[in-house]
N, C-alpha and C positions, 0 to 999 in steps of 0.2 A: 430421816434420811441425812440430814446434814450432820447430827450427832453422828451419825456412824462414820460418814465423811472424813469428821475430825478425829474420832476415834481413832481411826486406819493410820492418818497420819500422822497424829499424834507417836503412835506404836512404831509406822516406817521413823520417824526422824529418831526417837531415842535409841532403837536398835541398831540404824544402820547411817545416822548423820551423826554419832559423836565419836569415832574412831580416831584417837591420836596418830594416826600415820599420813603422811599426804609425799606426792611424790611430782616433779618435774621432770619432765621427756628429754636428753640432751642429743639422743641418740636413735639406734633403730634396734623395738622391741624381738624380743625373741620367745620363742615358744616356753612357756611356765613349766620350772620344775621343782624338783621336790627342797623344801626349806633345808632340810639337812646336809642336801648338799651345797649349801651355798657357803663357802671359807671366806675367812676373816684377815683382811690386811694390812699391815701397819704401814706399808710403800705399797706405790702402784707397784705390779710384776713386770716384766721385760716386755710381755704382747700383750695388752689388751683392748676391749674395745669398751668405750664411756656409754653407759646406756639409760642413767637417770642421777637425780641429786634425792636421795629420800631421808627424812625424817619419821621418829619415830620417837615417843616418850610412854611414860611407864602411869601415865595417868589412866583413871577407872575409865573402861567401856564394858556397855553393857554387851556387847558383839563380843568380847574377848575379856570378861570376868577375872579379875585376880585382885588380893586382898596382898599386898607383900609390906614389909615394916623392915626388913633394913635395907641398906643402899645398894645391897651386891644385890640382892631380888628382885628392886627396882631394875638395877643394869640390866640382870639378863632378863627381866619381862621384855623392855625398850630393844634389846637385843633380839628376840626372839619376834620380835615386830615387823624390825625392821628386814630380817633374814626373809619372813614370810614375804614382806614386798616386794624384793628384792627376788626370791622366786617367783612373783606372777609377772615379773615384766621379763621372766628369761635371763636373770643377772643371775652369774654360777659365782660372782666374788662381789667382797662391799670393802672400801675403803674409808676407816673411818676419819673424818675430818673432825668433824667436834665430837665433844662430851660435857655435857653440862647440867647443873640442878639448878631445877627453880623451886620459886617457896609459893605453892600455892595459897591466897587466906580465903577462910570458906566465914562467912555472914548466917551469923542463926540467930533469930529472930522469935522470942517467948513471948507471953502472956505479958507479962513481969521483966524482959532479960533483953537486953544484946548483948551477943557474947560471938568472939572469935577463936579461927583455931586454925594453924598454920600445917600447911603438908608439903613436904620435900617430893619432888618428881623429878624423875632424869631424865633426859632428853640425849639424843644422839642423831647427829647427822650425820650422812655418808654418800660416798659415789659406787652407785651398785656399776659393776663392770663385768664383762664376757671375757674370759682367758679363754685363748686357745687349747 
């Protein structure tokens, strides 16, 4: 019983607790819509209304699987993250504030070896917003 226990959870935390996106409330959410519609801003627009600060990076999850190698596929995985967040809390725009790569270093551990190995990930922060 307890091996299943950990089992279960073991399986809930790596599918749905290693998600690169996390998001702060600044505002009031609004009904989720589709990712595709949500536009990209380089200024706020003349109306709108502030609805979260989210973050979003192009690191592996196993909830949203992608293998990318150069930097523009990194962006728009990080991109396509953050647009999806940014649909569930009702934000039809995202204004991006940062852009930034970090260097991941990953530790492997042999028989015989330590050895490292460096990974480039993007990360993008932005203010998802409601235009009228």
């Amino acid at each position: 019983m307890r091996r299943t226990i950990l089992l279960i959870f073991t399986i809930f935390f790596f599918v749905f607790g290693c998600y690169p996106v996390s998001h702060i409330i600044t505002g009031d959410r609004k009904e989720p819509i589709d990712p595709y519609t949500v536009m990209v801003y380089a200024d706020f627009p003349l109306q709108y209304e502030k609805i979260a600060i989210i973050e979003a990076s192009s690191d592996f999850s196993l909830k949203d699987p992608s293998f990318d190698f150069t930097h523009q596929s990194k962006t728009d995985k990080a991109m396509e993250r953050l647009k999806n967040e940014a649909a569930l809390l009702g934000a039809n725009g995202i204004v991006i504030s940062n852009l930034g790569t970090q260097i991941k270093q990953n530790i492997h551990f042999s028989k015989d070896e330590l050895s490292t190995t460096n990974e480039k990930i993007k990360e993008i922060k932005a203010i998802a917003i409601f235009v009228e």
